[in-house]
N, CA, C and O atoms as CSV, one atom per row, in Angstrom:
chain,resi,resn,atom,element,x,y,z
A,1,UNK,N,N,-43.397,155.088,-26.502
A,1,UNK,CA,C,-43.598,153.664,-26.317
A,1,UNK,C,C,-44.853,153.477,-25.477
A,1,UNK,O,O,-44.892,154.124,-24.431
A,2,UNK,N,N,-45.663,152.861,-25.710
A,2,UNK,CA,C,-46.879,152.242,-25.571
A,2,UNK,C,C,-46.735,151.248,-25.478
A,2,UNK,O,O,-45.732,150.606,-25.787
A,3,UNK,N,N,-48.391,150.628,-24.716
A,3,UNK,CA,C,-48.916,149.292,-24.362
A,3,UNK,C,C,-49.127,148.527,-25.913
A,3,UNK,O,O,-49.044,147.299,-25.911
A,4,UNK,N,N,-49.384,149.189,-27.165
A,4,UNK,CA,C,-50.037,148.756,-28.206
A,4,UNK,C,C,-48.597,148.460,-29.032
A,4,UNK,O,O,-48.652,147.923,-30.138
A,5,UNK,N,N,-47.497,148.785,-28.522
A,5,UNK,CA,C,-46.205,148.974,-29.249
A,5,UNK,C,C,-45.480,147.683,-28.796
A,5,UNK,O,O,-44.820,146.943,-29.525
A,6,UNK,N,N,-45.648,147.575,-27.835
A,6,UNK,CA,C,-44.938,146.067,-27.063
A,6,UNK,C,C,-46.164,144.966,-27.550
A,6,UNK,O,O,-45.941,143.847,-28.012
A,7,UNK,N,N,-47.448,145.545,-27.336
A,7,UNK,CA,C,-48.211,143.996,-27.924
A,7,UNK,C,C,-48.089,143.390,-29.243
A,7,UNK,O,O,-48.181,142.209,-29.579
A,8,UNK,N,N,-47.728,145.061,-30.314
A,8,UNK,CA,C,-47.745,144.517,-31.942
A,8,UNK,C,C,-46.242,143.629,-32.282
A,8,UNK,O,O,-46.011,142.800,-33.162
A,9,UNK,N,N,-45.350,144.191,-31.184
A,9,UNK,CA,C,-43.852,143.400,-31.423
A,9,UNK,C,C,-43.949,142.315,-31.266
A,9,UNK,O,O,-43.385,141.561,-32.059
A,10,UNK,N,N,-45.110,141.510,-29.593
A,10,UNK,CA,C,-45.348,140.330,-29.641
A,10,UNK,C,C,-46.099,139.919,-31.133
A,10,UNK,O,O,-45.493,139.278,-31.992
A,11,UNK,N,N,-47.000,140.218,-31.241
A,11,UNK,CA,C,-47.929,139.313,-32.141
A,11,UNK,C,C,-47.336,139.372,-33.268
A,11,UNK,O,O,-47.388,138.264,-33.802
A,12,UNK,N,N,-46.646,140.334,-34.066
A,12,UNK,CA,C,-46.278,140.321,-35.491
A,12,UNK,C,C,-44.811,139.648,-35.202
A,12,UNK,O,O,-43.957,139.655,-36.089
A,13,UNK,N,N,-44.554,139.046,-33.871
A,13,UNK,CA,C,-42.969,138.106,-34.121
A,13,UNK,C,C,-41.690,139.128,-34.535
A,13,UNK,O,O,-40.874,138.745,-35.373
A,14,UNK,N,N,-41.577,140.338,-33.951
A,14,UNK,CA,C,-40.738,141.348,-34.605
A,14,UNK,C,C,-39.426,140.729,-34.286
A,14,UNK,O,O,-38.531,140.703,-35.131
A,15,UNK,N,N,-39.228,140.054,-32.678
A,15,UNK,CA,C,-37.933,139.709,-31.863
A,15,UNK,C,C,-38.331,138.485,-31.755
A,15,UNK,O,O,-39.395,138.024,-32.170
A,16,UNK,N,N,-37.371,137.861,-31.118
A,16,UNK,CA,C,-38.111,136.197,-31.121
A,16,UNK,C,C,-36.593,136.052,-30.063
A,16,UNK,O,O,-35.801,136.986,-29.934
A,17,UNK,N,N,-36.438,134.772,-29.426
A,17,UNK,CA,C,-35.119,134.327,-28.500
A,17,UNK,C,C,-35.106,135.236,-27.333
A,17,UNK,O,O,-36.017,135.967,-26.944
A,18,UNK,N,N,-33.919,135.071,-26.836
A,18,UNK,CA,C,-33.387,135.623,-26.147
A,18,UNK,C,C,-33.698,137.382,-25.726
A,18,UNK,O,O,-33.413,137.934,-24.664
A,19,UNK,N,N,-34.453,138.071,-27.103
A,19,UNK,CA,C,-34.437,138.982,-27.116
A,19,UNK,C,C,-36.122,139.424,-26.983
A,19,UNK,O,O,-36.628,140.510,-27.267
A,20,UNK,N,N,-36.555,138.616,-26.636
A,20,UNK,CA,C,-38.146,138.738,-25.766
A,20,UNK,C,C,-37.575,139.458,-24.583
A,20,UNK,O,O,-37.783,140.630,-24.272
A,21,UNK,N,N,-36.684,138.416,-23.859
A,21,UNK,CA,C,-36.689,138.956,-22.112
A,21,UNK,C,C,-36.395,140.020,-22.218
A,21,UNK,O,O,-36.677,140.816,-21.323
A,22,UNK,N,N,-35.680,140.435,-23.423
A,22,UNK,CA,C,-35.253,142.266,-23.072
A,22,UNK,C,C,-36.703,143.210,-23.466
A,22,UNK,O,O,-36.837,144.248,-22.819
A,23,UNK,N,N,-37.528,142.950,-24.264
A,23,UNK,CA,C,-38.872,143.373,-24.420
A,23,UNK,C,C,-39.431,143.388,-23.094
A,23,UNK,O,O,-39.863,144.400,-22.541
A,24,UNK,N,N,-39.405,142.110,-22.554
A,24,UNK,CA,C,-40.145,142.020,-21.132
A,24,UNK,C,C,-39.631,142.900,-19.974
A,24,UNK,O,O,-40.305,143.348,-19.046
A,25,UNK,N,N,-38.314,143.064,-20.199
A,25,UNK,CA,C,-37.840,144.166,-19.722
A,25,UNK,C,C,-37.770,145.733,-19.699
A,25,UNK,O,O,-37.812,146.573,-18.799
A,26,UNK,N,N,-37.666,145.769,-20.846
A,26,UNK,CA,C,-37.946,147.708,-21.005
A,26,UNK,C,C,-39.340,147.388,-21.285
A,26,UNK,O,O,-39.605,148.281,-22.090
A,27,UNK,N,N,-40.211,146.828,-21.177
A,27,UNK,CA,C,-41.899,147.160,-20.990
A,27,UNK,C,C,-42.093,147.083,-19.268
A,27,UNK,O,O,-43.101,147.655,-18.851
A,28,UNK,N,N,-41.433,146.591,-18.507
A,28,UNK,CA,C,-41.742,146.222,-17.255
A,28,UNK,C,C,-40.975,148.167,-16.529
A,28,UNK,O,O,-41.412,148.826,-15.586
A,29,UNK,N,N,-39.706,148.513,-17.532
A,29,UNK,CA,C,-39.670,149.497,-16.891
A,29,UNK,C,C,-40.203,150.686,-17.384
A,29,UNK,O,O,-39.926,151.793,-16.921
A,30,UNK,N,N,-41.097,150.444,-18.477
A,30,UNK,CA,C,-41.615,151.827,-19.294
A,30,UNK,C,C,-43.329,152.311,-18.179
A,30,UNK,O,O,-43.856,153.273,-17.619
A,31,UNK,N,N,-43.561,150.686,-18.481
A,31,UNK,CA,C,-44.481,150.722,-17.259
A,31,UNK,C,C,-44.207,151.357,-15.975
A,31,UNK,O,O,-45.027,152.108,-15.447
A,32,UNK,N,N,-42.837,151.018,-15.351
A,32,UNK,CA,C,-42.468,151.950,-13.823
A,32,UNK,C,C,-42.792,153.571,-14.226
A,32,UNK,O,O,-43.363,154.265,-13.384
A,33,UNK,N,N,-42.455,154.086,-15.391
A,33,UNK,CA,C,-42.389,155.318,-15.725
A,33,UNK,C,C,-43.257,155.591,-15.729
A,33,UNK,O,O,-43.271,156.757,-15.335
A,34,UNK,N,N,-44.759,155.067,-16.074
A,34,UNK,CA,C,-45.906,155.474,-16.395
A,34,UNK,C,C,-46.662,155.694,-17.773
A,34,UNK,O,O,-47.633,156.385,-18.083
A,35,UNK,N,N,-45.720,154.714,-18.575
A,35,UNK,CA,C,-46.420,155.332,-20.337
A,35,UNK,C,C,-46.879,153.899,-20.750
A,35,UNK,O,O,-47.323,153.819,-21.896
A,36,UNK,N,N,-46.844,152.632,-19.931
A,36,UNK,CA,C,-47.433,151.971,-21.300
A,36,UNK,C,C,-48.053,150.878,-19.679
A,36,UNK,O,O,-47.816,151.368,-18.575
A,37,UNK,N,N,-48.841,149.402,-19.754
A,37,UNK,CA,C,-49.332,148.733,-18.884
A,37,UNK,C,C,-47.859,147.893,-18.540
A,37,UNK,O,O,-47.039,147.930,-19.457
A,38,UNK,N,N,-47.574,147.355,-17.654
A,38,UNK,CA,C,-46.885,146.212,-17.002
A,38,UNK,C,C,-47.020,145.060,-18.732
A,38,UNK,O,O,-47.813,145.129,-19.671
A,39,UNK,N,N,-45.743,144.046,-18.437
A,39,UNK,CA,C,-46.331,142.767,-19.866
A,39,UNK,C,C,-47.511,141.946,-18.892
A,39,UNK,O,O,-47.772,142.099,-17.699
A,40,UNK,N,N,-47.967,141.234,-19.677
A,40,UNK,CA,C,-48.505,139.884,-18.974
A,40,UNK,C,C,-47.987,139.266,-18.663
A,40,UNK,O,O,-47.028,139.078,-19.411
A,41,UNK,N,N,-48.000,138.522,-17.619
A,41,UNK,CA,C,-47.555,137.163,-16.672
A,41,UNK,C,C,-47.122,136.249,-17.872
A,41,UNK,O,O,-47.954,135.997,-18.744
A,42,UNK,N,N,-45.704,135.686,-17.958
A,42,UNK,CA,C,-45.474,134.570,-18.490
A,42,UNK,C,C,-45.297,135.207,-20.120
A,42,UNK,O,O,-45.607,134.358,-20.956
A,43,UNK,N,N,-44.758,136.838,-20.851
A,43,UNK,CA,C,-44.170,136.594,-21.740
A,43,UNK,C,C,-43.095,136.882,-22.166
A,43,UNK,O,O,-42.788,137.476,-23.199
A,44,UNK,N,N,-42.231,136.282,-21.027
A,44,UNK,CA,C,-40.962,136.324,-21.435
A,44,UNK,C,C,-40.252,135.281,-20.982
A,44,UNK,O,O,-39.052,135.416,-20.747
A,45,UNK,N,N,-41.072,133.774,-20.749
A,45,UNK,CA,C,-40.749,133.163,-19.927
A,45,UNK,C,C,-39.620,131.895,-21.380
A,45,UNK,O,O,-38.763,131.035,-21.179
A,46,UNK,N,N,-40.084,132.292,-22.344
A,46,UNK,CA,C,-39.765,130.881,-23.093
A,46,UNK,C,C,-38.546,131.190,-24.147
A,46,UNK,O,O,-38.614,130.907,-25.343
A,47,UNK,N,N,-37.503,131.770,-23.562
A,47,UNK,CA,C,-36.150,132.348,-23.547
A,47,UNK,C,C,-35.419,132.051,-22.911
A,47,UNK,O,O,-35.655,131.882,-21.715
A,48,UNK,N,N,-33.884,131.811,-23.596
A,48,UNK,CA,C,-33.285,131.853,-22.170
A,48,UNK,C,C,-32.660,133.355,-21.684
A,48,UNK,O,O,-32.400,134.408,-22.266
A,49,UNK,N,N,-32.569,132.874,-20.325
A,49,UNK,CA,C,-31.966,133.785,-19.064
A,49,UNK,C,C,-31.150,134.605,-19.393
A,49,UNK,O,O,-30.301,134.101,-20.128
A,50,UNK,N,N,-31.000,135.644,-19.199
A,50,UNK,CA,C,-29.504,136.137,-19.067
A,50,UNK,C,C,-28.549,135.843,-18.065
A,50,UNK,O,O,-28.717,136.262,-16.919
A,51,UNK,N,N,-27.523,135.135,-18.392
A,51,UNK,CA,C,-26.997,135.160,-16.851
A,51,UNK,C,C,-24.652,135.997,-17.088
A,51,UNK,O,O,-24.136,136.401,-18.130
A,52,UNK,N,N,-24.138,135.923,-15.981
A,52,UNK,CA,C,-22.853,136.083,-16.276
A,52,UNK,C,C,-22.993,137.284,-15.531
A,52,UNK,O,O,-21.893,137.770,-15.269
A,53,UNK,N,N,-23.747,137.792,-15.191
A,53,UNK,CA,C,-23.497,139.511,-14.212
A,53,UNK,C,C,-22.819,139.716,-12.695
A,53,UNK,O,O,-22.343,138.713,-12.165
A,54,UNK,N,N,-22.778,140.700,-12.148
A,54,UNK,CA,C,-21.984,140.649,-11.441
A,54,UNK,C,C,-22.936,139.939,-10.455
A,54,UNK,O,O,-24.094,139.849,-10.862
A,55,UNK,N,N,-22.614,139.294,-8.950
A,55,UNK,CA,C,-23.598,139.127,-8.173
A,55,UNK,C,C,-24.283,140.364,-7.445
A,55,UNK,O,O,-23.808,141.500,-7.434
A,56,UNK,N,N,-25.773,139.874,-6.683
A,56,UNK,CA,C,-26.606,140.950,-6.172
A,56,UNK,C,C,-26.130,140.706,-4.468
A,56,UNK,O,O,-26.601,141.425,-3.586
């Protein structure tokens, strides 16, 4: 997984809903690992939330 792998999912519309934020998510942690860039600011913003988890 790559930076070029999360951008083609954005642009070619692979996921769409709810299931962006999870893109925005395993790219935010593939990035911690070191294999692909951080997403950009603001693309996972136009989804909704996950919510129902335990509290932090």
């Amino acid at each position: 997984m790559d930076t070029a792998l999360f951008d083609r999912v954005r642009r070619e519309r692979l996921l769409e809903g709810a299931r962006l934020n999870t893109l925005h998510a395993l790219q935010r942690a593939v990035a911690k690992l070191g294999f692909c860039d951080p997403p950009r600011p603001g693309t996972g913003r136009h989804s909704a939330r996950a919510s129902g988890g335990a509290p932090i």
